[in-house]
C-alpha positions in Angstrom: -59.4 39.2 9.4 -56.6 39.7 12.2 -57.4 41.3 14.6 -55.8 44.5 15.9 -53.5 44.4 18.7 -54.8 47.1 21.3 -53.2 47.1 24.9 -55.6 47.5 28.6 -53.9 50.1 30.9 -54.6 48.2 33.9 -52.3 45.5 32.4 -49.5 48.3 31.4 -46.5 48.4 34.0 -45.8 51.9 34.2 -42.4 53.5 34.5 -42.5 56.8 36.1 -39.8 59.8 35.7 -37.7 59.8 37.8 -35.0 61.7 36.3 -34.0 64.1 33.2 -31.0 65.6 31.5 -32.6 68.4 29.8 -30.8 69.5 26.2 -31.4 72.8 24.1 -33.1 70.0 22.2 -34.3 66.6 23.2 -33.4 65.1 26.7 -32.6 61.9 28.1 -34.8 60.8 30.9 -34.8 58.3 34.0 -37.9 56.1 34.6 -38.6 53.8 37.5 -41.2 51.0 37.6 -41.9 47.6 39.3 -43.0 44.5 37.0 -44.5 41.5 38.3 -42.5 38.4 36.6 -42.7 35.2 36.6 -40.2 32.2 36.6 -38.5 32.1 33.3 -39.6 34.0 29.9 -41.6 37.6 30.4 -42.7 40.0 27.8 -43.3 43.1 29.4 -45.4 46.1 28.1 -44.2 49.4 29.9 -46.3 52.9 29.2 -44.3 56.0 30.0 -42.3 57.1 28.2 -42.2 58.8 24.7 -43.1 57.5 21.5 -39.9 59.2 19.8 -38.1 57.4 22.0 -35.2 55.3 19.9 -35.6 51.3 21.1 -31.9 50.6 20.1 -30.2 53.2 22.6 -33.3 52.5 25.4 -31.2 50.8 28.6 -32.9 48.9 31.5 -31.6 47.6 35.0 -33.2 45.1 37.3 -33.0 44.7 40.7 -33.4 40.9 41.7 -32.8 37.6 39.6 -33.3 38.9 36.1 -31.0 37.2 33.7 -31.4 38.6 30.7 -33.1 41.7 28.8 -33.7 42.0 25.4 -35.6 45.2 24.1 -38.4 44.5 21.1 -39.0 48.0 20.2 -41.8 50.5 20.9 -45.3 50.4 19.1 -47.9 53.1 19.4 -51.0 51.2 20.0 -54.9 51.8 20.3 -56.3 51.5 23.9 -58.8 49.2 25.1 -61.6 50.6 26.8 -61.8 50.8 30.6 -63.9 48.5 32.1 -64.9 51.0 34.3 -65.6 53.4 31.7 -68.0 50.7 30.1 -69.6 49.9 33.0 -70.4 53.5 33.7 -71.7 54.1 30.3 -74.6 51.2 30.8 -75.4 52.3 34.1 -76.1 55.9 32.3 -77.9 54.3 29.7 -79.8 51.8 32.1 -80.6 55.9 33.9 -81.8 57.0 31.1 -84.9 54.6 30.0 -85.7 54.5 33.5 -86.4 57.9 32.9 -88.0 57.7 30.0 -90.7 54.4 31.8 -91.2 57.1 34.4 -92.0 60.0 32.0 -94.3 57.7 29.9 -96.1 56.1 33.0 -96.7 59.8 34.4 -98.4 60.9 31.5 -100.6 58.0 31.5 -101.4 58.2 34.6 -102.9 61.6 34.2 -105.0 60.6 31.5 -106.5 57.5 33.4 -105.2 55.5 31.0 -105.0 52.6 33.8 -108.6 52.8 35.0 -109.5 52.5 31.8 -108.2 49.3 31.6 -110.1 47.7 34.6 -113.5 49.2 33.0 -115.1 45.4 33.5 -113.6 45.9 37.4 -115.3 48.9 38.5 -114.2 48.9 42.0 -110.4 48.5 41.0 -110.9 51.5 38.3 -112.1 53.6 41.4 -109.2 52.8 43.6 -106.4 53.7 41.4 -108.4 57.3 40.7 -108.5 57.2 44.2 -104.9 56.7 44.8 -103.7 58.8 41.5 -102.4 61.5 43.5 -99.8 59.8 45.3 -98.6 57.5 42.9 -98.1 60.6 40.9 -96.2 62.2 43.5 -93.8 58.8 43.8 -94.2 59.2 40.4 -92.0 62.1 40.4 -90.0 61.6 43.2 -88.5 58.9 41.7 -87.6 60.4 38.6 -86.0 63.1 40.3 -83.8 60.4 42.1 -82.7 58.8 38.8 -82.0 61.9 37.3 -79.7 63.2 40.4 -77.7 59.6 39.9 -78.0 60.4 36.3 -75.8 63.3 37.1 -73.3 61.9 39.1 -73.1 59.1 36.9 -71.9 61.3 34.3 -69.6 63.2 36.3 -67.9 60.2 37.2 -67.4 59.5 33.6 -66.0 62.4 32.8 -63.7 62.3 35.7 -62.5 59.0 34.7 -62.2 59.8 31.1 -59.6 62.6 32.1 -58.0 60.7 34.3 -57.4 58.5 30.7 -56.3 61.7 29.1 -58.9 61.3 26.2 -56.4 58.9 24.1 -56.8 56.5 21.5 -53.4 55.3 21.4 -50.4 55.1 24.0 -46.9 54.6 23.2 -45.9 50.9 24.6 -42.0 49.5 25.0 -42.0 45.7 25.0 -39.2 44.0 26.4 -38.3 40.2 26.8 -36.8 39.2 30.0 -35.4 36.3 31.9 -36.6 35.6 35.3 -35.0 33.2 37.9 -37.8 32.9 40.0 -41.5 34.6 39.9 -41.8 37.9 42.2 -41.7 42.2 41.8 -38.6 43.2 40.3 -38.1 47.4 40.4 -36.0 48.9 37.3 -34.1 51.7 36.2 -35.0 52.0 32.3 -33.8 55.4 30.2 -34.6 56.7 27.0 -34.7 59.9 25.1 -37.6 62.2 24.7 -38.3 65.9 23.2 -38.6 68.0 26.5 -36.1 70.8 26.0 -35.1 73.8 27.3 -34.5 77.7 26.8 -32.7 80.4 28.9 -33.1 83.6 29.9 -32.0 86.1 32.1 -34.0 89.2 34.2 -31.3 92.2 35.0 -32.3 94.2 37.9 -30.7 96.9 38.4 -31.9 98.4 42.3 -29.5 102.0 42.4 -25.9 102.5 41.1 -24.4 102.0 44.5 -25.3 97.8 43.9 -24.4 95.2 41.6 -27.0 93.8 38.9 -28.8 91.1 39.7 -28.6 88.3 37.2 -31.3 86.0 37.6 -31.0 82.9 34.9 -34.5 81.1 34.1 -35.4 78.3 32.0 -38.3 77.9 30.3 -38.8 74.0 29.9 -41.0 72.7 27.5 -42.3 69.1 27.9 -43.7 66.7 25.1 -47.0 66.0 25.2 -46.5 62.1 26.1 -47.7 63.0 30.0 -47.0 64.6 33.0 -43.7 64.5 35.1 -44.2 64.3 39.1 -41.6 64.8 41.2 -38.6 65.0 38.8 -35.1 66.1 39.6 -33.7 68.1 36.6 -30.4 68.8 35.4 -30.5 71.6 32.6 -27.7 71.7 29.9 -26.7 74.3 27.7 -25.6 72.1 24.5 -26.6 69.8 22.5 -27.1 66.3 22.9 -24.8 63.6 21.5 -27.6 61.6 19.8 -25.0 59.3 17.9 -23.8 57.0 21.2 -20.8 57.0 20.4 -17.7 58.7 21.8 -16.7 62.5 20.8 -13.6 62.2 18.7 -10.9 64.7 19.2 -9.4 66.5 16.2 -6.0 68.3 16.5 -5.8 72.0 17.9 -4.2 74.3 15.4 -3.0 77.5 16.3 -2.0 80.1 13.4 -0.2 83.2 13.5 -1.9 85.6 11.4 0.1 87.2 8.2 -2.2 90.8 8.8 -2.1 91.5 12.9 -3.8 94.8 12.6 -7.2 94.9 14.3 -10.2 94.7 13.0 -13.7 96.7 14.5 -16.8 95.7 13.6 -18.9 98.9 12.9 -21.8 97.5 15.1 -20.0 96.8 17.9 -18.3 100.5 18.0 -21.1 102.3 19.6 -21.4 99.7 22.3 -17.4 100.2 22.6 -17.3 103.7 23.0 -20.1 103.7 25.6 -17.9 102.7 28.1 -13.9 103.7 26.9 -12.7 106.8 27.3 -13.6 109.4 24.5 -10.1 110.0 23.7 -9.4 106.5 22.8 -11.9 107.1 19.2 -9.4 108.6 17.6 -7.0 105.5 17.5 -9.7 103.4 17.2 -11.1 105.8 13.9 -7.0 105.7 12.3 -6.6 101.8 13.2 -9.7 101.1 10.8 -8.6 103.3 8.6 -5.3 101.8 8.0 -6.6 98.2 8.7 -9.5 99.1 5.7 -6.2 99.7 3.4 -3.9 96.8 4.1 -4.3 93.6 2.5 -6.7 91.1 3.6 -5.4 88.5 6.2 -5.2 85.0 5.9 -8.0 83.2 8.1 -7.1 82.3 11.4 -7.9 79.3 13.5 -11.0 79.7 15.8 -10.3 78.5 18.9 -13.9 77.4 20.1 -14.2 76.0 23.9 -17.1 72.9 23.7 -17.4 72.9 27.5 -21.0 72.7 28.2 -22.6 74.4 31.1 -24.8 72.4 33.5 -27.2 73.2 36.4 -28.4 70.9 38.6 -31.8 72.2 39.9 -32.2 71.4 43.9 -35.5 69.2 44.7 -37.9 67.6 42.2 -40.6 69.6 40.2 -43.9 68.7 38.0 -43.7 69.9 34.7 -47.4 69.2 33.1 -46.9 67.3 29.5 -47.9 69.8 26.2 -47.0 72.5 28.2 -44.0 75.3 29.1 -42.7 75.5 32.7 -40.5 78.4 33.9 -38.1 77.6 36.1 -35.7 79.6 38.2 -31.9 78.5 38.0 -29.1 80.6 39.1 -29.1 84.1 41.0 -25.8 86.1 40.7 -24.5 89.7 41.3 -22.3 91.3 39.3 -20.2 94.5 39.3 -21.2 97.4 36.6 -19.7 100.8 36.1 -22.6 103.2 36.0 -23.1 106.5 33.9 -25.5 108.9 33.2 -25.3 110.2 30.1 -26.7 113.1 28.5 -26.5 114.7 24.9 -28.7 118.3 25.2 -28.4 119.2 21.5 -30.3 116.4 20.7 -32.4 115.3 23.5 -32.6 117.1 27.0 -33.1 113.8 28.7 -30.4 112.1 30.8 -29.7 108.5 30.3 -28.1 105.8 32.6 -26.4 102.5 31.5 -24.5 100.1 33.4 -21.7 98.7 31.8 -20.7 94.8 32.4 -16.3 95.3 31.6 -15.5 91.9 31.6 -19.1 90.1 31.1 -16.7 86.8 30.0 -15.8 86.4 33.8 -19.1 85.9 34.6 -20.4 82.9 32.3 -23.5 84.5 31.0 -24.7 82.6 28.7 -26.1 84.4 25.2 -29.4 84.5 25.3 -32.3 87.3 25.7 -32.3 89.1 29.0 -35.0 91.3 30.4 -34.0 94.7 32.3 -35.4 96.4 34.9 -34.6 99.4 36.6 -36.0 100.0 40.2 -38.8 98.4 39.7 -39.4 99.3 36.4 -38.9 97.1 33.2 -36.8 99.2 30.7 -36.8 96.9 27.8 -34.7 93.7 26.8 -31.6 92.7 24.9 -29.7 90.1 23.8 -26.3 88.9 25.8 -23.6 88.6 23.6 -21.2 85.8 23.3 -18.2 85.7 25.5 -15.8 85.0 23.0 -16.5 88.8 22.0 -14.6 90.7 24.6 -16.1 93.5 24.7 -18.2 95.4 27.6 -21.1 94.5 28.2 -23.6 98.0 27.9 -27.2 98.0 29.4 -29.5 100.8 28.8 -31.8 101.3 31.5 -33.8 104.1 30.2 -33.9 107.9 31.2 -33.6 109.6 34.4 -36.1 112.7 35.4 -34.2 113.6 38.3 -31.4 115.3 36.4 -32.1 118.5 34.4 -30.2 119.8 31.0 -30.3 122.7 29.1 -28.5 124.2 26.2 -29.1 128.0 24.8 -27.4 129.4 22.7 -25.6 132.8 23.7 -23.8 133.9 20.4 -24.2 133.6 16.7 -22.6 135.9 14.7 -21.2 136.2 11.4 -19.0 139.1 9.3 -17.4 139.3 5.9 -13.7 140.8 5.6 -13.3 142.6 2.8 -9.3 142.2 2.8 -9.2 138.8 3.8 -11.7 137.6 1.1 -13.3 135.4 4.0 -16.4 135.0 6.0 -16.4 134.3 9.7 -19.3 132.8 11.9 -19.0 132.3 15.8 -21.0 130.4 18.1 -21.0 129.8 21.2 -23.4 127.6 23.9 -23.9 127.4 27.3 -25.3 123.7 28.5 -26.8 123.8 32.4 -27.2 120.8 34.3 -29.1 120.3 37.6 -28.8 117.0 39.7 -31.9 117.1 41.9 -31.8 113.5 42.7 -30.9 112.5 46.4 -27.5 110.9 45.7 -24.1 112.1 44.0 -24.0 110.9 40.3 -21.0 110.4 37.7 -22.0 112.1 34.6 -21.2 112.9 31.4 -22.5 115.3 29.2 -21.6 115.3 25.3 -21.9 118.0 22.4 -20.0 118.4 18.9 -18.1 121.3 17.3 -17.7 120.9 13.3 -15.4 118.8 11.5 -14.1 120.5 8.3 -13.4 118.0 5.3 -11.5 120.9 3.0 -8.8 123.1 3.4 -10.6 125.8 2.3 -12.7 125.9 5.8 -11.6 126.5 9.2 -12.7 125.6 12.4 -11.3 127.4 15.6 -12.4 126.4 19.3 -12.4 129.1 21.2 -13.4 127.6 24.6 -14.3 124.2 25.8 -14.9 124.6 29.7 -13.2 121.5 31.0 -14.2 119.3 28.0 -12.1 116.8 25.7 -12.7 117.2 21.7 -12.1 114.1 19.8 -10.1 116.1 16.9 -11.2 113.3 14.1 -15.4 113.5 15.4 -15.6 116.4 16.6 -16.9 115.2 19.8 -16.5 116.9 23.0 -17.1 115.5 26.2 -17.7 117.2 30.0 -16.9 114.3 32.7 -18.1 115.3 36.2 -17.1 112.0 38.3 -19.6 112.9 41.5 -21.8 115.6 40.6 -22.8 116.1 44.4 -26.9 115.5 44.9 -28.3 119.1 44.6 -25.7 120.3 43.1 -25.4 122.3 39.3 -23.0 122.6 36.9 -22.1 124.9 33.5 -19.5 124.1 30.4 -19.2 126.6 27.7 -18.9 125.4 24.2 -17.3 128.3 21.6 -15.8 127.9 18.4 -15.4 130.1 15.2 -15.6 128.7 11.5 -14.1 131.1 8.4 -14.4 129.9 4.6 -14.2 131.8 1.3 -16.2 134.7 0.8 -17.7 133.3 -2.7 -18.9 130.0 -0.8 -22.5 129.5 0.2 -22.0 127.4 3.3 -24.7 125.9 5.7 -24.6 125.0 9.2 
């Protein structure tokens, strides 16, 4: 029977990472090594790098008088056992039946079992009784000193054991050089592996009078082929060209659409309206509305960018193999529009976001971010792509420093009995207190009905200052720098009338 090929790390050349381009998926990594070579034909057997690795794309470089290089492939074969690992294990089991004498002999001893022995020598018989004390005594001092080494015997084992990672098999490249004359020779090799990479981003948000601070980290997850010491990373937000082979460029059409009226996504309208001007709904609400009723537009072109974003971490790192490291990549500050926000006939809480205008000027890339506000985490959302356009809203959460109120201060309704009609007035007053320590801009919203027949009427009476949206119904108060300390009041009145014979709820 053949026997199977197994491979002694001692007599491995290891290549060490150097280097790694990190991919959304997969990477392409940099190893360094030194092989002793002789004059003329080598096979060498390098342990390193990672058994996915792909032998026909794996490049190596030599410094000194190599001539040639020729890569055989990559085998994942059994280990050969340390000696030292073998040598350890007799010594323990040489420990351990010197134990086992010593046990036997001290048991013996106590029964006489040796004087009984020399019963034809009587003086002899009555010297070792004489002497059975002490030899008991050495007796168990020495098994107490084979059982310490025992001890340390076996933490060396296990110590070593580790240090061979508990494998049965290791990934091994061969390659067949040429070798003008015997010496070390140092190479570059590189090859592929799975480590990859994932973003994300912590907001923090300090007061309204700063920027946000966008902090981009990367959680880099390493195969579980072995450690990387003192690596340089590059991280890239793509992914990897696997193929080899030049990127072809296809041509770059750009259409004119047949249909030029916008489109809204109903998702991305709350977001929208967040930070535009109330007002602007309205055109927004009849541009759907006339979009919804034209014909459908020919698809347009997509024009997709393929640049690929690329950090190059400063110093060298160790990223432990199996395992996730979290990295920290970029730090950046970037200008928000602020606004508290507050909506008393539905919650008497105020609310702040920070809206990002242009978030495409600032290359965030789409991924989850975590937010935090003063301190305080506030949840986590996900950044949407730039190609969207639109502002960028955070919400960081409520704010106990501002007060809101809304009673109401008339409700009354009448009949006519000429008119045929019945009438119904309300009216609310909404209160607002900033106790915090700095001026604010706020906004505070309410609603008056919207009728969807003829047949009823709705009359505003008084609005205080605010803006009604005549297709919502929405009415919002805008107090730029409501002054720390400071309070305000808005009066919201309006009248409804409908037919006398209809039952109408509100």
């Amino acid at each position: 029977m053949k026997k199977k090929k197994t491979v002694l790390r001692e007599k491995l050349i290891t290549a060490k990472a150097s280097h790694a381009d990190v991919y959304l998926t997969g990477s392409l990594v940099e190893y360094r090594g030194t092989a002793r070579v002789k004059a003329g034909r080598n096979v060498l057997e390098i342990a390193g790098i990672s058994a996915q690795a792909d032998p026909a794309r794996v490049q190596m470089r030599f410094q000194g008088g190599v001539t040639a290089c020729h890569i055989l492939g990559i085998e994942n074969l059994p280990l050969e056992e340390n000696p030292a690992v073998s040598g350890l294990r007799k010594r323990i089991r040489d420990a351990e039946e010197a134990m086992e004498i010593l046990n036997f002999q001290y048991e013996a001893w106590k029964k006489g079992a040796d004087a009984a022995f020399d019963e034809k020598d009587v003086e002899k018989g009555a010297a070792l009784l004489e002497a059975l004390p002490e030899r008991l005594l050495y007796n168990r001092k020495k098994y107490h000193e084979t059982e310490e080494e025992l001890s340390g015997l076996r933490e060396e084992l296990e110590e070593l054991r580790g240090a061979e990672e508990n494998r049965t098999t290791i990934p091994v490249l061969r390659a067949e050089i040429e070798a003008a004359a015997e010496g070390d020779c140092p190479f570059l090799l590189t090859a592929e592996d799975e480590a990859a990479w994932s973003p994300f981003y912590e907001l923090r948000v300090e007061n309204i009078s700063e920027p946000i601070t966008a902090r981009l980290r990367a959680t880099v997850s390493l195969s579980d082929n072995g450690d990387w010491d003192q690596v340089s990373l590059r991280l890239i937000y793509g992914q990897w060209n696997r193929e080899g082979t030049r990127p072809t460029l296809h041509p770059w059409y750009l259409n004119i659409p047949t249909n030029t009226a916008p489109r809204f996504a109903g998702a991305a309208m709350p977001m929208l309206r967040k930070a535009a001007v109330m007002e602007d709904t309205a055109i927004f609400a009849e541009a759907a509305m006339e979009d919804a009723m034209a014909p459908v537009a020919a698809p347009m072109t997509e024009v997709v960018t393929e640049a690929l974003a690329q950090y190059l971490l400063p110093g060298t790192y160790h990223l432990t193999g199996g395992g996730e490291t979290v990295l920290d990549v970029l730090e950046s500050r970037i200008p928000a529009v602020y606004q508290y926000s507050a909506v008393p006939k539905l919650d008497p809480d105020v609310f702040l976001t920070a809206a990002i205008e242009h978030p495409e000027k600032y290359s965030l890339l789409p991924c989850r971010a975590y937010v935090s506000y003063a301190g305080l985490s506030v949840g986590e959302v996900q950044i949407p792509k730039e190609s969207s356009n639109e502002p960028f809203v955070l919400s960081l959460g409520r704010d106990e420093g501002i007060l809101t109120r809304r009673e109401k201060t008339v409700d009354s309704h009448s009949e006519g009995t000429l008119s045929g009609k019945q009438l119904r007035k309300l009216a609310y007053k909404l209160h607002v207190t900033n106790r915090k320590d700095a001026d604010i801009p706020l906004e505070i919203l309410d609603q008056v009905p919207v009728s969807r027949d003829d047949k009823i009427r709705v009359a505003v009476s008084e609005l205080s200052g605010g803006s009604q949206n005549a297709d919502t119904g929405e009415v919002v108060w805008k107090y730029p720098n409501l002054k720390a300390g400071a309070s305000v009041e808005a009066t919201l009145a309006f009248t409804v009338t409908w037919p006398k014979n209809v039952k109408l709820f509100f």
